[in-house]
C-alpha positions as CSV (number, residue, x, y, z in Angstrom):
1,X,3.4,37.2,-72.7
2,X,5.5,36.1,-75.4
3,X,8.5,38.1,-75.8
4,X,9.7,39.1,-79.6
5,X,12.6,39.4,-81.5
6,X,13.1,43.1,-81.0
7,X,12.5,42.7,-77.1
8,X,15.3,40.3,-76.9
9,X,17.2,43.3,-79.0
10,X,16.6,45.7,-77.0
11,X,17.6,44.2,-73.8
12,X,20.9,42.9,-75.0
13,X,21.3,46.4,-75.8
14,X,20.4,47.7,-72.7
15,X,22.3,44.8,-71.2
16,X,25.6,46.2,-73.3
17,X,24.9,50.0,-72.0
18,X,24.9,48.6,-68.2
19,X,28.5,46.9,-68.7
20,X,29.6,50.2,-70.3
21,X,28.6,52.1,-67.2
22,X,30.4,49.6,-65.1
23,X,33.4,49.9,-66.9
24,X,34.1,53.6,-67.3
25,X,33.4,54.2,-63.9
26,X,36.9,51.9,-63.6
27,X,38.9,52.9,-66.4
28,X,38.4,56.5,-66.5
29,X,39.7,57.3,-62.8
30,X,43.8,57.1,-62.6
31,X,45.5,55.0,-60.5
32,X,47.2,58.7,-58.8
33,X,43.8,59.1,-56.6
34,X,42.9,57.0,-54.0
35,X,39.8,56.9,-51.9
36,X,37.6,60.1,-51.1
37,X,37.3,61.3,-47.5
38,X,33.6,61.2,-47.3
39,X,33.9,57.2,-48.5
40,X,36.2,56.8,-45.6
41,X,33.8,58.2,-43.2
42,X,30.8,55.9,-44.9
43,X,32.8,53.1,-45.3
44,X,33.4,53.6,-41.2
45,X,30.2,53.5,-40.1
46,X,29.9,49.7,-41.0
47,X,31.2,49.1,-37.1
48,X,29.3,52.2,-35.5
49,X,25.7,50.5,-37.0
50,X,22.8,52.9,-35.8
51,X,19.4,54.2,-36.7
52,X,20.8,57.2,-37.8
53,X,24.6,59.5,-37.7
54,X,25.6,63.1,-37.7
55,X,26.2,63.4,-41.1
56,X,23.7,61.4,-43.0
57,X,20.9,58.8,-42.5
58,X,21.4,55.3,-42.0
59,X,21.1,53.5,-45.3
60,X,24.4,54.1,-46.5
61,X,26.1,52.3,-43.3
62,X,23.6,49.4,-44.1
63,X,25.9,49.1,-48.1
64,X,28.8,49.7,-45.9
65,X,28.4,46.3,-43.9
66,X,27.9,44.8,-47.2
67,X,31.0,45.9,-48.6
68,X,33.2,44.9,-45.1
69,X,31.6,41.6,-45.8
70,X,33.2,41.1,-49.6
71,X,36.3,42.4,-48.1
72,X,36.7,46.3,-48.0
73,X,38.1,46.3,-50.9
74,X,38.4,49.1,-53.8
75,X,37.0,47.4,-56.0
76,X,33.5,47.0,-54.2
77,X,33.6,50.3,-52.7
78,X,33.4,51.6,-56.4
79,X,31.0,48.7,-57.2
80,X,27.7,50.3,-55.2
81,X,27.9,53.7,-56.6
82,X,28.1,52.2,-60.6
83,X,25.2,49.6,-59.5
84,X,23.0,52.6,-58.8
85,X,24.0,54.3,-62.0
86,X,23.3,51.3,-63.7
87,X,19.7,51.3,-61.7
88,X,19.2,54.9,-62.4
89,X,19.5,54.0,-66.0
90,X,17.1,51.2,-66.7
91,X,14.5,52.9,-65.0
92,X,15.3,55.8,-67.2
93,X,14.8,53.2,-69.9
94,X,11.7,52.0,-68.5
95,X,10.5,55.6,-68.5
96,X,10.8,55.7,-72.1
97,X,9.1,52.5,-72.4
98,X,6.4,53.5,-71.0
99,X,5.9,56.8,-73.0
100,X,6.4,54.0,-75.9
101,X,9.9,55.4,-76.9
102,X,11.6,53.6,-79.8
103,X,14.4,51.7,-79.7
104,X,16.3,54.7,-81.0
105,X,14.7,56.8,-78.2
106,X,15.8,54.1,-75.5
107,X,19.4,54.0,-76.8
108,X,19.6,57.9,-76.9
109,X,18.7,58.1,-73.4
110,X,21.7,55.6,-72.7
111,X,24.0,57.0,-74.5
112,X,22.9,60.3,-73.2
113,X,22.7,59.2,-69.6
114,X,26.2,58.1,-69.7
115,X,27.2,61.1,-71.5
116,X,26.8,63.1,-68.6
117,X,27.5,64.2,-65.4
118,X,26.7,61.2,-63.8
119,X,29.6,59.2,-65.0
120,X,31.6,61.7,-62.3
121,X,29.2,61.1,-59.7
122,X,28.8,57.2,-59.7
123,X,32.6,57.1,-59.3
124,X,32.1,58.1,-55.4
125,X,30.6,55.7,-52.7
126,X,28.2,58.8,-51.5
127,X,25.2,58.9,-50.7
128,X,24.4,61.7,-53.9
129,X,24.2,58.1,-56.4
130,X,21.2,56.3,-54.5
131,X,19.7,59.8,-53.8
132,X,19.3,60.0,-57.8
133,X,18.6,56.3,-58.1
134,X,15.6,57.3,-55.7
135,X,14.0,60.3,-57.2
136,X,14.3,58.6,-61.0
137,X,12.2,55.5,-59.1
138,X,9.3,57.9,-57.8
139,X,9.2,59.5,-60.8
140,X,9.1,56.2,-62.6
141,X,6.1,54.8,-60.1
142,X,4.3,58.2,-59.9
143,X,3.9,58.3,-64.0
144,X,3.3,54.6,-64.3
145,X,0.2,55.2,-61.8
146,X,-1.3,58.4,-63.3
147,X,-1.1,56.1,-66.3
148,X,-2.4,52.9,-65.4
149,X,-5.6,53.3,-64.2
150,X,-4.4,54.7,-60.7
151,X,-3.9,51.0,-59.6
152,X,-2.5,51.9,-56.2
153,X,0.3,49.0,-55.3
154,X,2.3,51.8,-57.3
155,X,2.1,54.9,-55.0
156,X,3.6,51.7,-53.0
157,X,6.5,51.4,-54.8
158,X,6.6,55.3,-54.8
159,X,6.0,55.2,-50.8
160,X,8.7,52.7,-50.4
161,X,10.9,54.7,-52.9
162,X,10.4,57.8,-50.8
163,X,11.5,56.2,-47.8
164,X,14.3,55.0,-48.4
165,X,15.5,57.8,-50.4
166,X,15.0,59.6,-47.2
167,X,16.8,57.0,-44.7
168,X,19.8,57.3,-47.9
169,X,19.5,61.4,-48.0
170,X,17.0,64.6,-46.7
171,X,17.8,65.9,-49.5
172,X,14.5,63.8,-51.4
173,X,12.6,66.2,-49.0
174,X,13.1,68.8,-51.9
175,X,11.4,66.7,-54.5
176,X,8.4,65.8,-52.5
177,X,8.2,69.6,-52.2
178,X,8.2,70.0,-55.8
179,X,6.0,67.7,-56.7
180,X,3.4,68.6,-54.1
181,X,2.5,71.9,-55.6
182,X,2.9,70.5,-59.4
183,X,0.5,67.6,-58.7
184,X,-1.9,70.4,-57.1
185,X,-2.2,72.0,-60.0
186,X,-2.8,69.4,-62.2
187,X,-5.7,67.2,-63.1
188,X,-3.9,64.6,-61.3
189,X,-4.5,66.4,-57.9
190,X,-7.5,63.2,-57.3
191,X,-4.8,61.4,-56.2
192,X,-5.5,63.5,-52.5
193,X,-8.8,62.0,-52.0
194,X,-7.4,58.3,-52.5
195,X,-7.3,56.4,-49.6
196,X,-4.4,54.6,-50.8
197,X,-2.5,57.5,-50.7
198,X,-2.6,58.2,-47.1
199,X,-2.0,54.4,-46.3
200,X,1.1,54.7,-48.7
201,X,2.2,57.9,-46.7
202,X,1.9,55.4,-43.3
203,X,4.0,52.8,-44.9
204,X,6.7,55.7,-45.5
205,X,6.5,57.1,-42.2
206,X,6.6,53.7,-40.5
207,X,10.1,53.0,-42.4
208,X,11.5,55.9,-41.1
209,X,10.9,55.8,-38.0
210,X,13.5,54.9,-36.7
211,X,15.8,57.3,-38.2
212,X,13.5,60.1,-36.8
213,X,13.5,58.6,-33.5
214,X,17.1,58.5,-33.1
215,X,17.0,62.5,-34.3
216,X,14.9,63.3,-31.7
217,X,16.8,61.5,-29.3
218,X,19.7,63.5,-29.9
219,X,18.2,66.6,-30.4
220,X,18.0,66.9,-34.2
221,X,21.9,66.8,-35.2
222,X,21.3,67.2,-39.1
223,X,19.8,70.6,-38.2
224,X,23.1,71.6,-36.4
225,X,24.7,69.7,-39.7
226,X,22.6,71.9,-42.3
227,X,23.6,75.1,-39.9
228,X,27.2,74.3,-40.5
229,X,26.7,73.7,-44.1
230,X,25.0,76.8,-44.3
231,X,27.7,78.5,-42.2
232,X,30.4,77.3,-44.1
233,X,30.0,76.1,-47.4
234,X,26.4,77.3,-48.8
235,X,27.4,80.8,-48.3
236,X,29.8,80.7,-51.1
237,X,27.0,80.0,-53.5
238,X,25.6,82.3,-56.2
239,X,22.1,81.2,-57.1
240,X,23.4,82.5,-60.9
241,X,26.2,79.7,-60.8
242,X,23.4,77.4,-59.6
243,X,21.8,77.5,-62.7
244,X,24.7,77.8,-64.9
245,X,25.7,74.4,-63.7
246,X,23.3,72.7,-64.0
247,X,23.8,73.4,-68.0
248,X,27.4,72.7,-67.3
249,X,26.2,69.2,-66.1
250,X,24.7,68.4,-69.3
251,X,26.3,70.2,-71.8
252,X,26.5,67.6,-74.1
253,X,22.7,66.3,-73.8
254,X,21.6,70.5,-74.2
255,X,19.7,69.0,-77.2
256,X,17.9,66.8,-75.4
257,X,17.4,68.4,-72.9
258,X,16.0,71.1,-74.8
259,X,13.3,68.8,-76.2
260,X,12.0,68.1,-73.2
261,X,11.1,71.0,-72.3
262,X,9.8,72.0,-76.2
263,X,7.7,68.4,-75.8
264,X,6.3,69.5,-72.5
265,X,5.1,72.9,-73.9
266,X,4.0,71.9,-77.5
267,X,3.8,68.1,-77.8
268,X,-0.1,66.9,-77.0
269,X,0.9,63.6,-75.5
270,X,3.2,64.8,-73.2
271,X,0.4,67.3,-72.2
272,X,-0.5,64.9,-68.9
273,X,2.8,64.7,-67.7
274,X,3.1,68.4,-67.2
275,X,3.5,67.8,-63.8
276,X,6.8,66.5,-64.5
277,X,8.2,69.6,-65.8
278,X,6.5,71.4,-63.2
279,X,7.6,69.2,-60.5
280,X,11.2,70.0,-62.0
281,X,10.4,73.7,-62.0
282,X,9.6,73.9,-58.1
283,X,12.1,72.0,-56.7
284,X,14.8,74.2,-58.5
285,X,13.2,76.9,-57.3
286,X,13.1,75.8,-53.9
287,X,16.6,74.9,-54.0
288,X,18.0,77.9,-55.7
289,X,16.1,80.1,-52.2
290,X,18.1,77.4,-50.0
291,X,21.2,78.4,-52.5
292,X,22.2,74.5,-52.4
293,X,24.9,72.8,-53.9
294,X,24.2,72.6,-57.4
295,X,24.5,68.9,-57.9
296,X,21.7,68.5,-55.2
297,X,19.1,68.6,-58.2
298,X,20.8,65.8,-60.2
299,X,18.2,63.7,-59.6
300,X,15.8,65.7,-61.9
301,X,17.6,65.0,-64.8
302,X,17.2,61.2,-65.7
303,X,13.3,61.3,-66.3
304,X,13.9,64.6,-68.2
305,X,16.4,62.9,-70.6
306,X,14.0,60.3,-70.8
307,X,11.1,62.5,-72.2
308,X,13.7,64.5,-74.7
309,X,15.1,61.4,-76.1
310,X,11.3,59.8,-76.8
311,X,10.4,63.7,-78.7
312,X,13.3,63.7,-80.4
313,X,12.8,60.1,-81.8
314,X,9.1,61.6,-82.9
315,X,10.5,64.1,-84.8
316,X,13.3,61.9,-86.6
317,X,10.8,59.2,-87.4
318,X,12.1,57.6,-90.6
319,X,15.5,59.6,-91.1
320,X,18.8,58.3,-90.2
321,X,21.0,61.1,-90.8
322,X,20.3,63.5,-87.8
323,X,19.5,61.1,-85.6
324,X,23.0,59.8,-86.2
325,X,24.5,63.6,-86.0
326,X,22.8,63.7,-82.5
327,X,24.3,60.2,-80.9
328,X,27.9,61.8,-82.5
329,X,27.7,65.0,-81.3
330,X,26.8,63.7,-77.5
331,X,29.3,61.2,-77.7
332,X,32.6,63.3,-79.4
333,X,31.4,66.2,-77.5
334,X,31.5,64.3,-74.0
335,X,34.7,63.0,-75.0
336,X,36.7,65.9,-75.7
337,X,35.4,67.2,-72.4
338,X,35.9,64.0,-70.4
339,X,39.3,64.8,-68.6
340,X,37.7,68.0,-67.7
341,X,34.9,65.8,-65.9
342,X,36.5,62.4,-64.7
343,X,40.2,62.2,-62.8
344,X,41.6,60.1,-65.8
345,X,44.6,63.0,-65.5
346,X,47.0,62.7,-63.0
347,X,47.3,66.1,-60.8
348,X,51.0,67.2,-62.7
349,X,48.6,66.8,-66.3
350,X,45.8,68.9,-64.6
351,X,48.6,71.7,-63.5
352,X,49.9,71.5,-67.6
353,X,46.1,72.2,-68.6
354,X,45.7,74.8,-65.8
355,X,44.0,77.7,-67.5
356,X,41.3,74.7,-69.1
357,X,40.0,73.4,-66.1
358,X,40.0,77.3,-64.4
359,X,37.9,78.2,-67.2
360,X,34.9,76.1,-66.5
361,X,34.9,76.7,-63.1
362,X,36.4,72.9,-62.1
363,X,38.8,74.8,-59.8
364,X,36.8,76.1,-57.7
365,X,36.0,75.1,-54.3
366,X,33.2,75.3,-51.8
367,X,35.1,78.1,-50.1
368,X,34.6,80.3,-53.7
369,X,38.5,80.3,-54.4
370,X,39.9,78.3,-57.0
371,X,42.9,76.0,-56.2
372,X,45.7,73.6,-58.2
373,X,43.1,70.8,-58.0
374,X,39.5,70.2,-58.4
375,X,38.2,69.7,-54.8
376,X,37.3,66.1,-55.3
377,X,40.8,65.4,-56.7
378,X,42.8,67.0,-53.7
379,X,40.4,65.0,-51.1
380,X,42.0,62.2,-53.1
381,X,45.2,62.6,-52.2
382,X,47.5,61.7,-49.3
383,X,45.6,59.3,-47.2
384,X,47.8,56.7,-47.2
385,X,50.9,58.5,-46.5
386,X,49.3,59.6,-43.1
387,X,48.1,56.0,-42.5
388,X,51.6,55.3,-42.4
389,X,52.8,58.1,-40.4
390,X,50.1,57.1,-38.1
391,X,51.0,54.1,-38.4
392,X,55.0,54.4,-37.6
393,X,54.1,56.4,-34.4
394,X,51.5,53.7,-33.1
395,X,54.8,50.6,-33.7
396,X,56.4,52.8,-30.9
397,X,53.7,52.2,-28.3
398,X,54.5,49.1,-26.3
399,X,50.7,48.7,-24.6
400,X,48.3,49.6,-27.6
401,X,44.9,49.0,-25.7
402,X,46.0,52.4,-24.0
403,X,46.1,54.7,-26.4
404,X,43.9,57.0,-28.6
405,X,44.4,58.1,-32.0
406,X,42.8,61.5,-32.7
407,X,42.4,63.1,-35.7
408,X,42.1,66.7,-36.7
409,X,38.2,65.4,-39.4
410,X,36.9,62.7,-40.1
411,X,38.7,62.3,-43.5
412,X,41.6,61.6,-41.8
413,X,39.7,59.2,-39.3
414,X,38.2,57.4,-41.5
415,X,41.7,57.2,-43.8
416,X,43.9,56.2,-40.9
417,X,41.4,53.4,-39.9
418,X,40.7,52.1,-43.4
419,X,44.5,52.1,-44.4
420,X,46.4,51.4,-41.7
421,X,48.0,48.0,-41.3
422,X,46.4,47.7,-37.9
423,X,43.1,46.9,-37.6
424,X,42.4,48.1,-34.1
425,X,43.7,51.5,-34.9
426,X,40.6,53.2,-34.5
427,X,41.8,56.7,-34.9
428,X,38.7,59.1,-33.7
429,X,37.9,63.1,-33.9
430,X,36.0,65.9,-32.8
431,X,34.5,66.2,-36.1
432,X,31.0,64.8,-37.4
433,X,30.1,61.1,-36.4
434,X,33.8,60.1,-35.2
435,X,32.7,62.7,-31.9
436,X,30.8,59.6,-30.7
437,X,33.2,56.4,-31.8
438,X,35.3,57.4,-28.5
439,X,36.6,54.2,-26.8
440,X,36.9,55.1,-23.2
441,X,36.9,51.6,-21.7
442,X,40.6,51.4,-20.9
443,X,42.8,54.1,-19.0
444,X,44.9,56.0,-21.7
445,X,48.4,56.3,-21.0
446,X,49.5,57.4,-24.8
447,X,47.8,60.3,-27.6
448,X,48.6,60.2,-31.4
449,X,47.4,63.3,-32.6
450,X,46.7,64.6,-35.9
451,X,46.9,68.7,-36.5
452,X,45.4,70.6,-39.6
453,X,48.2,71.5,-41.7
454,X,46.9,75.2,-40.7
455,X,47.9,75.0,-37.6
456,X,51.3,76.1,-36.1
457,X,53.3,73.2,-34.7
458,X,53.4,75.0,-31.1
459,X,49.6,75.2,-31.4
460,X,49.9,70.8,-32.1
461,X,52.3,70.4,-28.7
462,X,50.2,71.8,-26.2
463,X,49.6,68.0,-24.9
464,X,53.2,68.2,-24.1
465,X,52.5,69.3,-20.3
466,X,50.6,66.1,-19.8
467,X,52.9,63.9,-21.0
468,X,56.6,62.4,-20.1
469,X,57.4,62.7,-23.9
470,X,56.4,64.9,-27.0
471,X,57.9,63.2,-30.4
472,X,57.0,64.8,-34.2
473,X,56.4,61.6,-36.0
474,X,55.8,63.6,-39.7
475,X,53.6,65.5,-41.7
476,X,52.1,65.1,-45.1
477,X,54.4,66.3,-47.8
478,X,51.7,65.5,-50.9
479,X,51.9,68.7,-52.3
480,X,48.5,67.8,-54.4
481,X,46.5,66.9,-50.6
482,X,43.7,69.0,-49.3
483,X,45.4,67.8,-46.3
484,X,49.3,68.6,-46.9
485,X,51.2,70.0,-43.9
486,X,49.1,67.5,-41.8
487,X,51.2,66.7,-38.7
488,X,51.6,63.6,-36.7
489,X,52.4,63.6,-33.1
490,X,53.3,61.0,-30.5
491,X,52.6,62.3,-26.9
492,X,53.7,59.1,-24.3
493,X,53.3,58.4,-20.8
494,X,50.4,60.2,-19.4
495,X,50.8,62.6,-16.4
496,X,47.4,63.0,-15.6
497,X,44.1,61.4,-16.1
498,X,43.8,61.4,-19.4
499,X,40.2,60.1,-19.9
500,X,38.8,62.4,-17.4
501,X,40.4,65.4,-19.9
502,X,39.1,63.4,-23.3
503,X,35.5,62.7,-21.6
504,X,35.1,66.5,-20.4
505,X,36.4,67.5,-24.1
506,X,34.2,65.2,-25.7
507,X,30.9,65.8,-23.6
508,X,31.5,70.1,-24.3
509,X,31.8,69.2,-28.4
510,X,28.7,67.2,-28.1
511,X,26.8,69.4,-26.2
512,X,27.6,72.5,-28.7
513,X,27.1,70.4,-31.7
């Protein structure tokens, strides 16, 4: 097929809102932060490859090896989270295509899409940017086959989208869920009595395998992991504050947003995607009984700005004046609120505009209390001054094949091994997947420990009795870290068997995780 002038137009345009993406997601984070701890854990399990880890499913490691191999460095680490922002995007576009959007309508749900809370979230190399990427895809396939005839190479692609949203994240569980029940419900329930569907399920199943395979081979870990969550960070979650973020997420698309759901209710050809909406009803339901994290429903969002930006271009057929208003308003309004959502202030400018950030909640951690920093921000800080304390104890060991470096989490792990001048570092810790990464070949003779800055320093020593020497190497003095206080020690010369003590220690953590 011939492509026209306007097609060409429109993907230059889409072309322009890709590089944009790209570039904020560089230019609007400050030079004070450095890497996240969860990136340093991800980023880790490129040399621990397996079918599956503690703390989340494979895929990630798989974008990890690819990053080791262009060279570890910044730059890519914040590459892969943009790309899948970017990704998210143009099938948000496509979306829009195919509910034969305008051009206006296509550049809205940019502009919007950027606008948003997303910008924030493809800074970070977590898994939360593919998990969107994923839902926006089945949504994409699962309207595209409704509306094509039911041609079934696209509950395929939705299969295949599934799966490896699962191998990136369980959290797409909660969307098949939804869109079980919403499907049900809806003219579009024939879809059960396809063959093609069942076949499509196999193909899922048969990709993720693996992943459930290793669960079950070590007892199901991610239930143990969604206990702790639950234990520890869930707890602190008001379904009311649920809701009222995921506003807060949006707040300048509430317009579009808004027409969504208007469309959905009033506008006749949006009348057979009402599973959509429904589909986005349930799975906030579900997740607000679980009391989840708000940002776990992100991935709802994308198609839903797609539908409100194609109603609103309906209704502003022809005029240029509010359509204009609307881009303005998204636009000014996200960026008078942008320091409030992105780390383009540096933590002494976040401290002067104290009471601004406490007011919308962006000071609050998962514990419920609100600190000097938003969470994010203080697990940005400090890392590489404890690589280097680290890194001044383990220049004072004379055989380095004999000692362990064990940290207090794997933040600091994964910190200590990805910024310490030595490359065999390979700190370890009781805590999620780093409970497995123990090297034990090799007698150890020498400890470098790292305590919790909430721990006494007699409570760090008590190596000392099985060791020659006891030496305080430093502590963290970033006053901005999660992880200030943060002590180093240097325990030398082993008294007793040292591996025997780590294995016993080891094998009791494993067995009660």
């Amino acid at each position: 097929m011939k492509r026209s002038k306007s097609d060409y137009q429109e993907l230059l345009f889409l072309l322009f809102f890709i590089l944009l993406k790209f570039v904020l997601s560089y230019v609007l984070v400050n030079g004070a932060y450095e890497l996240h701890r969860d990136e340093f854990l991800h980023l880790d399990q490129a040399n621990h490859l397996a079918a599956g880890f503690t703390s989340v499913p494979p895929l990630t490691s798989l974008f990890s090896l690819i990053i080791k191999f262009l060279g570890n460095g910044i730059f890519w680490v914040k590459f892969f989270p943009a790309l899948f922002g970017a990704l998210t995007m143009v099938f948000a576009w496509l979306v829009v295509d195919k509910l034969k959007g305008s051009f206006y309508a296509k550049c809205l749900l940019a502009i919007a899409f950027i606008c948003s809370s997303y910008l924030r979230l493809n800074i970070l190399y977590q898994p939360n940017s593919f998990d969107v990427l994923a839902w926006t895809a089945m949504f994409y396939y699962l309207i595209i086959y409704f509306e094509d005839d039911n041609k079934p190479h696209y509950l395929y692609y939705f299969a295949i989208w599934g799966a490896l949203g699962f191998l990136n994240k369980y959290n797409v569980l909660f969307l098949i869920l939804g869109i079980l029940p919403a499907v049900l419900i809806t003219p579009n329930r024939k879809v059960f009595v396809t063959k093609h569907l069942y076949f499509a399920i196999g193909l899922a199943l048969l990709l993720i395998l693996p992943n459930i395979l290793w669960q079950i081979a070590h007892n199901f870990p991610v239930i143990s992991h969604m206990k702790e969550l639950s234990e520890t960070q869930l707890v602190n979650i008001k379904r009311a504050d649920f809701f009222k973020e995921q506003i807060l997420f949006f707040v300048s698309d509430i317009f579009v947003l808004l027409a969504a759901f208007v469309g959905f209710l009033f506008y006749k050809p949006f009348k057979k995607y009402l599973w959509v909406f429904l589909a986005y009803i349930f799975t906030l339901i579900i997740f607000s009984y679980f009391k989840a994290k708000a940002y776990y429903a992100l991935g709802l969002y994308p198609v839903l700005l797609a539908f409100g930006s194609v109603y609103i271009s309906k209704l502003m057929e022809r005029k240029w004046i509010l359509p204009s208003l609307l881009i303005l308003f998204i636009t000014g309004s996200f960026a008078y609120i942008t320091p409030l959502v992105m780390p383009v202030y540096a933590p002494e400018k976040i401290m002067a505009n104290h009471k601004r950030f406490e007011r919308v909640g962006a000071l609050r951690w998962e514990d419920g209390k609100n600190h000097d920093l938003p969470q994010d921000y203080a697990d940005m800080q400090g890392w590489k001054e404890l690589a280097q304390i680290v890194d001044s104890a383990y220049a004072k060991i004379k055989d380095k094949s004999a000692v362990v470096v064990r940290a207090d989490n794997y933040g600091q792990a994964g910190a200590i091994n990805y910024y310490s001048k030595y490359q065999n570092i390979n700190a370890v810790s009781y805590n999620a997947d780093y409970l497995y990464w123990f090297r034990m070949d090799k007698p150890i003779n020498d400890l470098i420990l790292i305590v919790d800055g909430s721990v006494s320093e007699r409570e760090g020593e008590k190596p000392r009795p099985f060791f020659n020497k006891t030496t305080k190497i430093g502590e963290i003095k970033n006053r901005w870290a999660r992880e200030k206080g943060a002590t180093v020690f240097l325990f030398e010369d082993a008294k007793v068997d040292i591996n025997k003590r780590l294995n016993s220690e080891i094998e009791e953590r494993i067995n009660d995780h």
